[in-house]
C-alpha positions in Angstrom: 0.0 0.0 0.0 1.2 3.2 -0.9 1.9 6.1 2.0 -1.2 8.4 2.7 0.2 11.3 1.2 1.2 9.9 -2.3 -2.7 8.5 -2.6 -3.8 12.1 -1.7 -1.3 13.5 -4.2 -1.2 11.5 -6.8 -5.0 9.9 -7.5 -7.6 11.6 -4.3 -6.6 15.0 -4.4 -5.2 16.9 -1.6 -8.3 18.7 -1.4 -11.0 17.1 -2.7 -15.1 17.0 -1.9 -14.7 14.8 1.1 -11.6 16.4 3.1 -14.2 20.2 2.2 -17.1 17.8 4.0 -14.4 17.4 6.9 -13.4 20.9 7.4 -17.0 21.9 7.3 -18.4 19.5 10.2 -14.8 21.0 11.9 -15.9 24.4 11.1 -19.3 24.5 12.5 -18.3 23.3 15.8 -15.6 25.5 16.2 -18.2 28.3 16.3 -20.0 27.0 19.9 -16.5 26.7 21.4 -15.9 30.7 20.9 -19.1 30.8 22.6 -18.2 29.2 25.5 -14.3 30.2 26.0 -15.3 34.0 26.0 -18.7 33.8 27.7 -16.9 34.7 30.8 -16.5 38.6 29.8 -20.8 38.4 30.2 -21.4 35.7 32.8 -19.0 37.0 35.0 -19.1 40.8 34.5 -19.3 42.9 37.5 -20.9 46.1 37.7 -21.1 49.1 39.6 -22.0 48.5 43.0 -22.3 49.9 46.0 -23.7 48.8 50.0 -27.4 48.4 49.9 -29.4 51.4 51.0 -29.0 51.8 54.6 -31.6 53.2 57.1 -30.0 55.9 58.4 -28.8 57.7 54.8 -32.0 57.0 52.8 -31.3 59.2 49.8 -27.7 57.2 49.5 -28.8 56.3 45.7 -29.0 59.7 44.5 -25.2 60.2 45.0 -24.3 58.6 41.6 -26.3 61.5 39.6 -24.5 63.8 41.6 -21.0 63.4 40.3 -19.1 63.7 37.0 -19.7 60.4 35.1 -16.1 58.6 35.6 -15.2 61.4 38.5 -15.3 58.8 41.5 -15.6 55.2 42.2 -19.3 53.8 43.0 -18.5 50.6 44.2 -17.2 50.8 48.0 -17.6 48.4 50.6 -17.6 50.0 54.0 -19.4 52.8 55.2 -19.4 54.3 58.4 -20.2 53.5 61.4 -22.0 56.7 63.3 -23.0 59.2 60.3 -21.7 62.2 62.1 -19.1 64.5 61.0 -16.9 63.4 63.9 -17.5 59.7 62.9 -16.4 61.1 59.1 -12.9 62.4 60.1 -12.3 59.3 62.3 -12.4 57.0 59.4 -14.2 54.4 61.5 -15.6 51.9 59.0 -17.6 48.4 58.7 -18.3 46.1 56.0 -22.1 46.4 53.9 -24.3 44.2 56.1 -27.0 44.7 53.8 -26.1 43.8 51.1 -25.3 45.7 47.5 -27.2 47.5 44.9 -25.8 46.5 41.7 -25.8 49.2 38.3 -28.4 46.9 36.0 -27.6 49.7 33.2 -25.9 47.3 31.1 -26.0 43.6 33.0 -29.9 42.5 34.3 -28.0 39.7 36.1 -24.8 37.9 36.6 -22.7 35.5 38.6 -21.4 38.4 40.3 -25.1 40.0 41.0 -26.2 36.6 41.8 -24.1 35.8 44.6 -22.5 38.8 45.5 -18.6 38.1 43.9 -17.8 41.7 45.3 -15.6 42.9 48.2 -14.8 40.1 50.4 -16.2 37.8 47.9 -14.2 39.0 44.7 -11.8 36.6 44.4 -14.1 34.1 43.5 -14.8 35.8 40.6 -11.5 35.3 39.3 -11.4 31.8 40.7 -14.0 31.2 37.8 -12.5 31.9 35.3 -8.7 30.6 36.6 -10.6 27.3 37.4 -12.3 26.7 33.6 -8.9 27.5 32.4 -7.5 25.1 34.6 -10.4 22.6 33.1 -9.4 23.3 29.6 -5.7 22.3 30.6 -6.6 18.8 31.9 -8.9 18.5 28.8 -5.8 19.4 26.7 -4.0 16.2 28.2 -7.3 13.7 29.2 -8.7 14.0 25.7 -5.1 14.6 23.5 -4.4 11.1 25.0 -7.6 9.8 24.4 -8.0 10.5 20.8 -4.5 8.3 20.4 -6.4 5.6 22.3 -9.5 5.5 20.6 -9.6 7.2 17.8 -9.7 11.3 16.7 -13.7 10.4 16.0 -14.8 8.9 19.3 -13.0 11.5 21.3 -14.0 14.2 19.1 -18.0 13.3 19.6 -17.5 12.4 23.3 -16.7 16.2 23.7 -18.9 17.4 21.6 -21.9 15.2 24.6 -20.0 16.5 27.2 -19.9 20.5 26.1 -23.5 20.4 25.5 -24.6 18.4 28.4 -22.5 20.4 30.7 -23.2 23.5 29.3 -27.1 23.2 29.8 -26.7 22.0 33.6 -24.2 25.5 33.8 -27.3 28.0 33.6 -29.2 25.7 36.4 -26.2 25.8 39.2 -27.6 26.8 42.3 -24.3 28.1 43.8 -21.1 29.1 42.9 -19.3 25.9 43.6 -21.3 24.2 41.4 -21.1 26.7 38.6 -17.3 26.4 39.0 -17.5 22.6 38.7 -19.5 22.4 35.5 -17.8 25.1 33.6 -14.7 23.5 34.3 -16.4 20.2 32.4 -17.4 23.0 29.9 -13.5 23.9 29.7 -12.3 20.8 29.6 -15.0 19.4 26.7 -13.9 22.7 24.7 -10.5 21.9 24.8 -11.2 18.1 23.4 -13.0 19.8 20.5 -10.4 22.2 19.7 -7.3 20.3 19.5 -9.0 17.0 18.0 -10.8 18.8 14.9 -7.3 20.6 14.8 -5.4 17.5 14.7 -8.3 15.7 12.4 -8.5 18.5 9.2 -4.8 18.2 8.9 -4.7 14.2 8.9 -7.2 14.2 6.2 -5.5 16.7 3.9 -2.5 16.8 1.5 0.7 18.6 2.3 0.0 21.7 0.6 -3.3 21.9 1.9 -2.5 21.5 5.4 -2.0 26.1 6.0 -5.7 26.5 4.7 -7.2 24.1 6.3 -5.4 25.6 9.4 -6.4 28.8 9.1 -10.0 28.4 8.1 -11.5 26.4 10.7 -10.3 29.0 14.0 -12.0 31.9 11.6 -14.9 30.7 12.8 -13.9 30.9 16.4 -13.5 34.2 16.0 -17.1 34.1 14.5 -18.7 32.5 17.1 -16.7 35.3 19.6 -19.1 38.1 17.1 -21.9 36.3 17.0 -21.5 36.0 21.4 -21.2 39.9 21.0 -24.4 40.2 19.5 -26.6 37.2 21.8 -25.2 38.6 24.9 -26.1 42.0 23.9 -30.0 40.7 23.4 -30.2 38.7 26.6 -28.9 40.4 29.4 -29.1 37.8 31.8 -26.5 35.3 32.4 -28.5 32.1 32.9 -30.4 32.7 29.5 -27.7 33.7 27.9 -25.9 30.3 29.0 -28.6 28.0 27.8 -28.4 30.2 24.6 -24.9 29.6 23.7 -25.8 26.1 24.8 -28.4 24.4 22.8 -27.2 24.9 19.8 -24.7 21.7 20.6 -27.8 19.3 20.1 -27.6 20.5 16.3 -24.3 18.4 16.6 -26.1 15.2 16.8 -26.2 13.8 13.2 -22.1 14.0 13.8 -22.5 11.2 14.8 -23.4 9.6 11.7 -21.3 12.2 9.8 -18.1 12.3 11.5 -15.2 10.0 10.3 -12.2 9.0 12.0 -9.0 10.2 11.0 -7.2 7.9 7.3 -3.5 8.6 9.3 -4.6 7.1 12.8 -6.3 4.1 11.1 -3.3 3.6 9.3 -1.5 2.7 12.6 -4.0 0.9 14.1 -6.6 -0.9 12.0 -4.8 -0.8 8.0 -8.4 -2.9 6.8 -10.5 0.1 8.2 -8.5 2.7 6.5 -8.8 1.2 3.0 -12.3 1.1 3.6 -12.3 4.8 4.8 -9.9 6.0 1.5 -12.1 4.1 -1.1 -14.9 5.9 0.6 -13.3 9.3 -0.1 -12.4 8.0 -3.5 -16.1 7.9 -4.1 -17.2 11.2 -2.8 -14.6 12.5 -4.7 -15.0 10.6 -8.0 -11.7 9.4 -8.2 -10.6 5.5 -9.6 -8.1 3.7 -7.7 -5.9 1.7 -9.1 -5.5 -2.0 -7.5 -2.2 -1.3 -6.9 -2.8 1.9 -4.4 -4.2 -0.4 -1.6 -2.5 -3.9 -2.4 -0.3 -5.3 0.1 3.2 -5.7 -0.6 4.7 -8.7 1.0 7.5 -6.3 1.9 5.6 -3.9 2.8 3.8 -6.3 5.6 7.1 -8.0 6.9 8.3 -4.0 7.8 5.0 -3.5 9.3 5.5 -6.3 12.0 9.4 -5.2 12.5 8.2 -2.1 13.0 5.8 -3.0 15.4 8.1 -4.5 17.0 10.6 -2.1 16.8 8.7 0.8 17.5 4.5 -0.4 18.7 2.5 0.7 16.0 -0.3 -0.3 18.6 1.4 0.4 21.7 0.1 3.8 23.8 2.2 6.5 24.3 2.9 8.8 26.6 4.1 12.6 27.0 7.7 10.9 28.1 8.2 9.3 25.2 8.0 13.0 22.6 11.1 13.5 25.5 13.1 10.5 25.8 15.6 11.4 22.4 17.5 14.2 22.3 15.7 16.0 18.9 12.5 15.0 19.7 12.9 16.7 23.4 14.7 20.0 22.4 11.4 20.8 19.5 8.7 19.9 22.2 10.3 21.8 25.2 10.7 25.0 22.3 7.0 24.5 21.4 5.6 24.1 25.0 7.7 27.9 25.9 6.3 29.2 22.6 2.6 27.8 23.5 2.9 29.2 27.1 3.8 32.7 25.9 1.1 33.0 23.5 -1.6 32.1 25.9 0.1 34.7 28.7 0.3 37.2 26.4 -3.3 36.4 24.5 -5.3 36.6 27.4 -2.9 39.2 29.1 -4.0 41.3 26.2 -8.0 40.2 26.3 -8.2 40.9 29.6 -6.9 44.8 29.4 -9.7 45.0 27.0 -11.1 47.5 29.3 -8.4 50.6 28.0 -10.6 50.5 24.5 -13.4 52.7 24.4 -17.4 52.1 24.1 -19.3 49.5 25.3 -18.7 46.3 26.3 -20.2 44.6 23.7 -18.5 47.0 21.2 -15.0 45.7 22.7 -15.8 42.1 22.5 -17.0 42.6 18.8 -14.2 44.9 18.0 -11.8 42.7 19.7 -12.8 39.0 18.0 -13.3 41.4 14.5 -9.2 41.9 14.7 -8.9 38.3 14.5 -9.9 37.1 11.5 -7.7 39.1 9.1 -5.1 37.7 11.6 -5.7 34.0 10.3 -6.4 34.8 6.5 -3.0 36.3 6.4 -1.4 33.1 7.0 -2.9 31.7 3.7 -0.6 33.5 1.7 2.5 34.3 4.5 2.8 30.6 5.3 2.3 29.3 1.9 4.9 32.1 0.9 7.4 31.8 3.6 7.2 28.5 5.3 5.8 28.0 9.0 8.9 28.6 10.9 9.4 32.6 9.2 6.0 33.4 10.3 5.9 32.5 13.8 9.3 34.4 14.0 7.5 37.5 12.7 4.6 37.4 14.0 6.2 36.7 17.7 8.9 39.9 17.3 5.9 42.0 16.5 4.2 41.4 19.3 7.0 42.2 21.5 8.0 45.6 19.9 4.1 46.4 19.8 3.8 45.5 23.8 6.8 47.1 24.5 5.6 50.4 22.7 2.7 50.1 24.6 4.1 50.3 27.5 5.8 53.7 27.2 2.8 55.3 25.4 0.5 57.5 27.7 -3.1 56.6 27.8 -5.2 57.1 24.3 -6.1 56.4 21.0 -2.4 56.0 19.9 -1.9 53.3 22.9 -5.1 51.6 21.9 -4.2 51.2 18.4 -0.7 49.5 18.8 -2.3 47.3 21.8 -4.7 46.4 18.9 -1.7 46.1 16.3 -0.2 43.7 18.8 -4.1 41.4 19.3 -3.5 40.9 16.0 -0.4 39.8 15.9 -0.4 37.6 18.8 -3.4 36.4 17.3 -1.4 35.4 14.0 1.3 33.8 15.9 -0.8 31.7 18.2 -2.7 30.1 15.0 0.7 29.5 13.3 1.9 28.1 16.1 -1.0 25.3 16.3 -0.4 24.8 12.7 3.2 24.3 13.2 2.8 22.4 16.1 0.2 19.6 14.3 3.0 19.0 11.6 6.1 18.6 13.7 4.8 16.0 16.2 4.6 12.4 14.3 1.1 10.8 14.2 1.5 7.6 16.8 2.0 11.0 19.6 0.5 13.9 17.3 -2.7 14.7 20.0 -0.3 13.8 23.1 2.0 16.6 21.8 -0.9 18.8 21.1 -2.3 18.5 23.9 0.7 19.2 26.0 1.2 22.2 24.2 -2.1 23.2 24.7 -1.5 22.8 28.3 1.3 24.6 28.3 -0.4 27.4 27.1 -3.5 26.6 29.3 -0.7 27.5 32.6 -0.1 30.5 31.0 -3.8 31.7 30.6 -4.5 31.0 34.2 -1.4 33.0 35.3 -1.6 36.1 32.9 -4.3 38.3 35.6 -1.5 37.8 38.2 1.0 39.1 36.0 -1.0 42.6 35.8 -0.7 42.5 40.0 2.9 44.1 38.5 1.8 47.0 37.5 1.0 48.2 41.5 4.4 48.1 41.4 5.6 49.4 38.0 2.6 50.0 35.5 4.5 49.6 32.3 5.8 45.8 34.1 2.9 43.6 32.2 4.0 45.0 28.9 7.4 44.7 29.0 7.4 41.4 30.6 4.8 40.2 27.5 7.0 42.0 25.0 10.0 40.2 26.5 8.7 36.8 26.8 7.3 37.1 22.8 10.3 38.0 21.5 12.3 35.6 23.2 9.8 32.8 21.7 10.2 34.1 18.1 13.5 33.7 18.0 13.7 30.3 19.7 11.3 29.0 16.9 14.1 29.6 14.3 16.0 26.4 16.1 13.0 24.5 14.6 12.7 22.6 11.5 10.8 23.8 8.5 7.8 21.7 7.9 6.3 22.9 4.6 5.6 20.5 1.9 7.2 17.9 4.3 5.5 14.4 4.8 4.1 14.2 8.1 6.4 11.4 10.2 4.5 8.7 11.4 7.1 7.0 14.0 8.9 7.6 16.7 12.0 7.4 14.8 10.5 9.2 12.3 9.8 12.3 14.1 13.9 12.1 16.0 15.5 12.0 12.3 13.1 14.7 11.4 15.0 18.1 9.8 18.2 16.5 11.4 19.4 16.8 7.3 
């Protein structure tokens, strides 16, 4: 039988009807995870708030129209304890025992006006969100190992159940635990969609195809992230507007009879099942084999079971075996730094989305806009270039841009280059995944990607403790970003070009990989 590649080059096309079919099932599920990894900047906003009205200070409410919109603070904690004037100059002060009144202007209700997430409580606001990151990490390893188990297709639909199921019980939670615990399910499902569709358009696509395919399918993240904009700015509450982002995972269903598993991961595992699955394509995409494309060569067998012995074309690997050989370790430890620095810087930059201007919703819409001209530019600058050149560029841009930044006074100026440097970052991370799919062979392709995407995963949950630098030195954040970005481009340059390579399958594929 001839390798994968040379049946999708030379007689099923790299690109044919049935690897479009592919992308498009990928595609349309991609849209529900942008949903879900963003929700946060709605379910968990917090608004203006302030102790409830107290007894002795009825009018305490009409002190908001008072004051110069942005000319003081509304959301306090304490208040006094004796309403005197010689109480006032004491400073003596207590918690609200009342309760807050919450601003409803823009939010009807959240997690935070829920449960009260304000003042002594606040942290758990952030524990929300550092805890569905820290779900989307352990998906990144529990379901990058699965799909090697048991297939890309199995562990593809099982996270598809799991996102939907979990993400209908989130709007029900009756407390904040329980909230925490499902959206880290949510987090964790995401994840397993993410990184297996990833994994799965590339495996069914020709070398040359491999960029677009890439690129296309986490545009419509970034249209799922509008399309969020616009729900959340219909339904203002956060347990409708759960269960709306939610339900549409039922349309996913018929995956189940749509979905196929990956040609490359049969290949190792079940050789019978893959030449059923590549005359199937040959069909949609009315193509004639010729007998000899899928015969057995006698050779070809006897270097099958050597190299099964050799190597375990059915054995299960593990994360220690992409760093037991010297090659093999130095590429995966440079891809894990560059993965952990886009994800710090990423959401470091997401989560400063507050120096734009307008509205909330305006920022979310304005921010996922900026992506998508990020991700078509890499159909012609990887194509063009390679995939190593881009992630160089794209990473040293970043870094000047945060570094700028950081010495700019507040403004429209500051805005745009921190906007310069969302796209960029936004560039580099998608490169990056493309880059990372190709240089990992196929018997530990998910267990690499999904120890990247861990890697990355740390570095979302510790990017908001990074900005605790700036009590000390508010430019800090920035220039740390900037440094860490350009450090990663120009470790990428130690890595091997990829483009219009053959995708290695073993082990010792993978260690002799761009050694020549």
């Amino acid at each position: 039988m001839l390798p994968f590649d040379e049946i999708l080059t030379g007689y099923l096309g790299e690109m044919g009807w049935y690897q479009w079919w592919v992308l498009f099932l990928m595609c349309y599920a991609e849209m529900p995870v942008g949903f879900h990894q963003l929700i946060a900047n709605f379910l968990a906003a917090s608004p203006s708030h302030h102790c409830a009205k107290i007894p002795q200070l009825p009018y305490i409410s009409v002190i908001r129209y008072n004051l110069p919109d942005g000319s003081f603070n509304m959301s306090y904690a304490d208040f006094w304890q004796n309403h005197t004037p010689e109480s006032l100059s004491a400073g003596g002060t207590i918690s609200c025992d009342r309760g807050w009144e919450y601003d409803c202007t823009t939010f009807t209700s959240t997690i935070v006006t829920e449960w009260d997430l304000v003042c002594n409580n606040k942290g758990l606001r952030q524990l929300t969100t550092s805890l569905y990151m820290v779900g989307v990490s352990l998906g990144s390893v529990g379901f990058g190992d699965l799909a090697d188990r048991i297939g890309r297709r199995r562990t593809y639909l099982l996270s598809l159940a799991i996102q939907c199921v979990f993400g209908v019980v989130t709007a029900f939670s009756p407390n904040v635990v329980l909230f925490i615990i499902f959206r880290m399910f949510v987090g964790a499902a995401t994840s397993g969609v993410i990184n297996t569709s990833a994994v799965m358009v590339c495996e069914f696509v020709g070398p040359k195809e491999r960029v677009k395919v890439g690129v296309l399918r986490p545009v419509f993240f970034s249209v799922g992230a509008m399309i969020l904009a616009g729900v959340a700015f219909g339904v203002r509450d956060w347990r409708a507007l759960q269960l709306a982002v939610s339900l549409p995972n039922l349309l996913f269903i018929p995956f189940y009879w749509w979905c196929p598993e990956s040609p490359r991961w049969l290949l190792s595992r079940d050789k019978e099942k893959a030449k059923e699955l590549i005359q199937k394509m040959a069909r949609f995409n009315r193509v004639d084999l010729p007998d000899h494309v899928l015969a057995d060569d006698p050779s070809d067998v006897n270097n099958t079971k050597k190299e099964e012995k050799k190597d375990g074309t059915h054995k299960s690997y593990t994360v220690l075996d992409i760093l037991r050989k010297p090659n093999t370790r130095k590429r995966s430890l440079i891809i894990f730094f560059i993965w952990f620095t886009n994800n710090i810087v990423y959401y470091g930059i997401a989560l400063n989305i507050t120096d734009l201007s307008g509205d909330v919703y305006t920022n979310s819409l304005i921010a996922s806009a900026v992506e998508i001209p990020a991700y078509l530019t890499l159909l012609f600058l990887q194509e063009r270039f390679g995939r190593k050149l881009p992630v160089f560029a794209y990473l040293l841009l970043t870094g000047i841009g945060l570094i700028v930044t950081a010495v700019l006074p507040p403004g429209p100026g500051r805005v745009a280059i921190a906007m310069i440097s969302r796209f960029c970052i936004t560039g580099g991370f998608q490169s990056t995944m493309i880059y990372t799919v190709e240089l990992f062979p196929t018997v530990t392709r998910n267990i690499g990607m999904g120890f990247s995407s861990t890697a990355g995963r740390v570095g979302s949950i510790v990017s908001p403790f990074v900005w605790l630098l700036a009590d000390l030195w508010r430019p800090a954040p920035y220039i740390l970003f900037g440094a860490m970005t350009a450090m990663a481009g120009l470790l990428c340059m130690l890595l091997p070009e990829t483009k219009g390579e053959q995708l290695p399958q073993t082990l010792e594929d993978g260690e002799e990989f761009g050694k020549g």
